[in-house]
FIKEMAR-540152 format. One record per residue (C-alpha): z, x, y. Coordinates in steps of 0.2 Angstrom, whole numbers, padded with zeros to 4 digits, always signed. Example, Ala and Ser with C-alpha at 12.3 -4.5 7.8 and 13.67 -1.06 7.14 Angstrom:
! FIKEMAR-540152
+0039+0062-0022/+0036+0068-0005/
***
This chain:
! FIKEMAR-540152
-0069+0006-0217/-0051+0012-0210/-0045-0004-0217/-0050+0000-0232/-0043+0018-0234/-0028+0013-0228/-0029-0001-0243/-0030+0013-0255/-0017+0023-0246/-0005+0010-0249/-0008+0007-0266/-0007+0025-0271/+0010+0024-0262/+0014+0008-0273/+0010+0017-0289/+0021+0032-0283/+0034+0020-0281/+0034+0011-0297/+0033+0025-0305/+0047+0032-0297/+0058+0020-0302/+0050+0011-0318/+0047+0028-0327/+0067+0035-0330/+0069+0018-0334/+0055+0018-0350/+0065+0034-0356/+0079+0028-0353/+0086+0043-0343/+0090+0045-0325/+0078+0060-0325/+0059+0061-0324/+0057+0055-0307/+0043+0068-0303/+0033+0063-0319/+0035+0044-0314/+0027+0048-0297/+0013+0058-0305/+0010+0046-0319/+0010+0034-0305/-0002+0041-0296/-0013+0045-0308/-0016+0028-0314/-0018+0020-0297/-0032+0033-0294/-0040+0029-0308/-0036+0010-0304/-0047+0014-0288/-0062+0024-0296/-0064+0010-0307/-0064-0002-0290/-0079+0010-0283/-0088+0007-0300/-0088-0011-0302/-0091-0012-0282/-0108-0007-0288/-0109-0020-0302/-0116-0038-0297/-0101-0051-0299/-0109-0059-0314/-0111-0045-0322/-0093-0041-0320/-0089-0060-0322/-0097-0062-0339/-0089-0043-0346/-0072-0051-0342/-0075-0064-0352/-0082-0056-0365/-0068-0044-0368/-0056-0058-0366/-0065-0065-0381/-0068-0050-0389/-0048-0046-0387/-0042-0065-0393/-0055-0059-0411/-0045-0046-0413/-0029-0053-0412/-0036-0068-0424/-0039-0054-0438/-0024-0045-0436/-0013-0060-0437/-0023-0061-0453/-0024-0045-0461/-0004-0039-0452/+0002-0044-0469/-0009-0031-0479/+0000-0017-0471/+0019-0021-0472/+0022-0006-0480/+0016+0006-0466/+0020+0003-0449/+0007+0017-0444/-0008+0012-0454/-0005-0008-0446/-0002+0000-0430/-0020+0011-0431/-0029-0005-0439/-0023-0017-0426/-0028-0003-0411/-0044-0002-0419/-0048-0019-0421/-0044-0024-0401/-0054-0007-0395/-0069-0012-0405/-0069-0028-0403/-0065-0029-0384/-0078-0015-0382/-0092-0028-0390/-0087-0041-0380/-0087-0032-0364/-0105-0026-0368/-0113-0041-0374/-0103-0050-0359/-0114-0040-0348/-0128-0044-0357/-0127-0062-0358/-0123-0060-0336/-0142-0055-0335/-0151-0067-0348/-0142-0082-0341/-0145-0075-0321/-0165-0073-0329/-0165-0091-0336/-0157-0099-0318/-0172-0091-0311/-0187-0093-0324/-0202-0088-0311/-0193-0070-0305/-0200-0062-0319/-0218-0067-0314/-0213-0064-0296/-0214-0044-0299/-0223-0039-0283/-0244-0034-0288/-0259-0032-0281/-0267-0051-0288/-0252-0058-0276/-0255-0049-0260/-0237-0043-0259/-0234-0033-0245/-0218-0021-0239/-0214-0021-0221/-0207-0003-0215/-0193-0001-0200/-0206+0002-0186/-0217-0015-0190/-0204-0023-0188/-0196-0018-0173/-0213-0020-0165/-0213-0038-0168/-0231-0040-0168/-0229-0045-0189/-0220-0061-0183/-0234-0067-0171/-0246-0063-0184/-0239-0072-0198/-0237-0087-0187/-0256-0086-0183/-0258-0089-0203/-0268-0072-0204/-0256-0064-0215/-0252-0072-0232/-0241-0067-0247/-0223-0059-0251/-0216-0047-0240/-0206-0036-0249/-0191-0029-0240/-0179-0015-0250/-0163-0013-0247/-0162+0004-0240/-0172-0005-0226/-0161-0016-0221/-0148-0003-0219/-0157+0008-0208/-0159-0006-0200/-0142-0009-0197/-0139+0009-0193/-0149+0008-0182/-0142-0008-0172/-0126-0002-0173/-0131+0015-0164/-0120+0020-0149/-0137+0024-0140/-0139+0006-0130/-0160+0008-0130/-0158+0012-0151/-0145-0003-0155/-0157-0013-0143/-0170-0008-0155/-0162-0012-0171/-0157-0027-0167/-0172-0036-0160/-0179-0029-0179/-0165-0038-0187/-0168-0054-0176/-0188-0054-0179/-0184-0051-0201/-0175-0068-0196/-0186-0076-0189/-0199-0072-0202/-0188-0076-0215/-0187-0096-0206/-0205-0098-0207/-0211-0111-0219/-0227-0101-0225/-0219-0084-0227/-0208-0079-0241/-0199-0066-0239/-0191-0056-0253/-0176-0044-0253/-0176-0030-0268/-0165-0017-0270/-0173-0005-0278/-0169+0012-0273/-0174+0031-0277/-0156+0040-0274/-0166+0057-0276/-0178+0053-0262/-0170+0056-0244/-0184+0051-0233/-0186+0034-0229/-0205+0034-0228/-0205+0043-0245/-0193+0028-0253/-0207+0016-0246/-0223+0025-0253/-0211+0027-0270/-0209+0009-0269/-0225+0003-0266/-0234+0014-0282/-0219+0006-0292/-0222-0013-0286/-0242-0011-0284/-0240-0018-0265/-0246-0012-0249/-0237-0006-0233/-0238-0014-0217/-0232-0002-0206/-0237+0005-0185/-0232+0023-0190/-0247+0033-0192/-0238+0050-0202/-0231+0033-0215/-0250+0028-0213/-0256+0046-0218/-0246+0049-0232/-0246+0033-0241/-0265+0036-0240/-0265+0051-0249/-0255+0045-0263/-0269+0029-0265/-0256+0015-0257/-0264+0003-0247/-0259+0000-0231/-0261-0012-0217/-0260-0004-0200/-0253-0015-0185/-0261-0004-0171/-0278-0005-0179/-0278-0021-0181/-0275-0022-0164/-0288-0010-0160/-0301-0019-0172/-0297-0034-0160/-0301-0028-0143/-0315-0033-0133/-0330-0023-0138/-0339-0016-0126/-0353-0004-0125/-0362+0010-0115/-0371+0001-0099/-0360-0013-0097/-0353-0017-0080/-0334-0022-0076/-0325-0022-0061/-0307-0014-0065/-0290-0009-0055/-0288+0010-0054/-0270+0013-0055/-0268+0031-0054/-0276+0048-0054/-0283+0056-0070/-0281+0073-0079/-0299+0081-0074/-0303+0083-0055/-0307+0068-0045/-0303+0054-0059/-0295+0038-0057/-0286+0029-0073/-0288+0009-0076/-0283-0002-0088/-0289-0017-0096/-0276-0029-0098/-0273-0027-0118/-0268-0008-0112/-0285+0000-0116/-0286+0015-0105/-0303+0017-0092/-0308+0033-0086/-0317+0033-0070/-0326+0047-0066/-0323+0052-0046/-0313+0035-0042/-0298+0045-0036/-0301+0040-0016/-0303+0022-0025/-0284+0021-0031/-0277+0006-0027/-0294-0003-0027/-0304-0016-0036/-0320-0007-0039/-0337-0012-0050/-0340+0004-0064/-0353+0004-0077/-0347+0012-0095/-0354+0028-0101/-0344+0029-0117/-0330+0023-0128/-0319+0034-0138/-0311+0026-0154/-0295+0036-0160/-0280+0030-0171/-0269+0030-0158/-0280+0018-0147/-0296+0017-0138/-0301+0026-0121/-0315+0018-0109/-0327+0031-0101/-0336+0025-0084/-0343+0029-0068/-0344+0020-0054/-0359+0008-0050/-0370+0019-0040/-0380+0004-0033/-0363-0005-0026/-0365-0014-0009/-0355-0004+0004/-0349-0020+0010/-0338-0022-0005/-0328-0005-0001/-0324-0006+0015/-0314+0009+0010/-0329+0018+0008/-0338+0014+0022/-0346+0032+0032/
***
């Protein structure tokens, strides 16, 4: 970025210069020197606007409006060399015609350069038009946080998920953004997103599709994705449960990693028996905390002297929330003493 302002630094300074010494020389006068450096800046400042523009522009758009006006210019010249005879007797009406001629002209061929850039870019790829993203071909858009969970890779090598995934632009840069954050634990973040995008984008079975469609009066990136979805008719695969929420309400269908994950846990139901780890002390008076090994949290009512202990508990309830799924037991009452030696009198 300081490379490149100091680019256009330098070439203002150029068009200064030139100016400085070409103008005078035009009038053929040693004075004007100021006017030169103006008129010399002025046009490389426009020079660079026009840079930022076509920045924008694909290269074959840019490409093909060349050539068009290059064509459009050499017409012009064609005519006038035919018609220059018709106007001998004013040099002003020949020197309007012939003006005309190229600054229509030129303008055609620039435009209907353009044009022909996107009908040939259509025609080198005749199925893009039918790949729009709908519903009839499962198309799916993968959010930032999905895919720095990295759960969407595994799945999709497991064959479970099928489809286009669909990811914008404005994606990728936060993305990028993000991996190139000063925080360590952040760039960390962003870049393991960036290498599992990769690594979807290598499997065979997965296509994966980058679109650059963006909504410059949205801000928020959530919104851009709902915004995008309603426009392609595709769902959102995403982990973040306000994303999950909104998109909801606005009839977008979306695909929740967590849930997923949730759906497949072990089921388990009031009156079974298992024989659990407490870890650590819970929120209510004389609770122990265990987990099952997927994370689901158990709750062992008075299991606190147990901490650090295998013991056998029997499930009293299970609590289903969307942020995960919590285990309600109590210790097996008819428990041979012998097993706790912990326990014993």
């Amino acid at each position: 970025m300081i490379r490149g302002i100091l680019l256009r630094i330098l070439i203002v300074i150029a068009g200064a210069s030139i100016g400085y010494y070409l103008f005078p020389k035009v009038l053929e006068t040693g004075e004007f020197h100021i006017l030169g450096v103006l008129a010399g800046v002025f046009i490389s400042v426009i020079a660079l606007g026009l840079e930022s523009i076509l920045r924008r522009v694909p290269t074959r758009t840019v490409f093909f409006g060349m050539l068009g006006l290059g064509v459009g210019v050499i017409v012009a010249g064609l005519i006038n060399l035919i018609t220059g005879p018709l106007f001998l007797g004013d040099t002003a009406v020949l020197l309007v015609w012939q003006s005309t001629t190229v600054l229509i002209l030129g303008y055609l061929g620039l435009i209907y350069g353009s044009r022909m850039a996107e009908e040939f870019h259509k025609q080198q790829k005749p199925g893009e038009a039918t790949e729009v993203p709908t519903i009839e071909r499962n198309n799916k858009i993968l959010d930032t946080s999905v895919i720095i969970d990295g759960r969407i890779a595994d799945l999709c090598e497991t064959g479970f998920l099928e489809g286009i995934f669909i990811i914008p632009q404005f994606i990728l840069q936060e993305l990028q953004h993000i991996a190139d954050s000063p925080d360590s634990l952040k760039r960390a973040r962003g870049r393991r997103g960036l290498d599992i995008l990769h690594r979807i984008q290598n499997m065979v079975d997965i296509k994966v599709k980058i679109v650059e469609d963006d909504f410059p009066n949205i801000k928020q990136v959530d919104s851009k994705i709902v915004a995008l979805a309603k426009k392609l008719d595709a769902k959102v695969v995403t982990n973040d449960l306000n994303l999950n929420k909104v998109a909801g309400l606005q009839g977008v269908t979306v695909l929740n990693i967590n849930e997923l994950s949730n759906a497949l846990k072990p089921v388990v139901l009031p009156g079974e028996t298992m024989r659990v780890f407490v870890l650590k002390e819970g929120k209510e008076s004389g609770q122990g905390v265990a987990y099952l090994d997927d994370g689901t949290m158990i709750v062992v009512d008075d299991a606190r002297k147990f901490i650090g202990k295998n013991v056998d508990v029997i499930v009293t309830s299970v609590l289903q929330t969307t942020a995960g799924r919590m285990i309600f037991t109590r210790l097996r009452e008819d428990s041979d003493k012998a097993d706790y030696p912990y326990a014993r009198g």
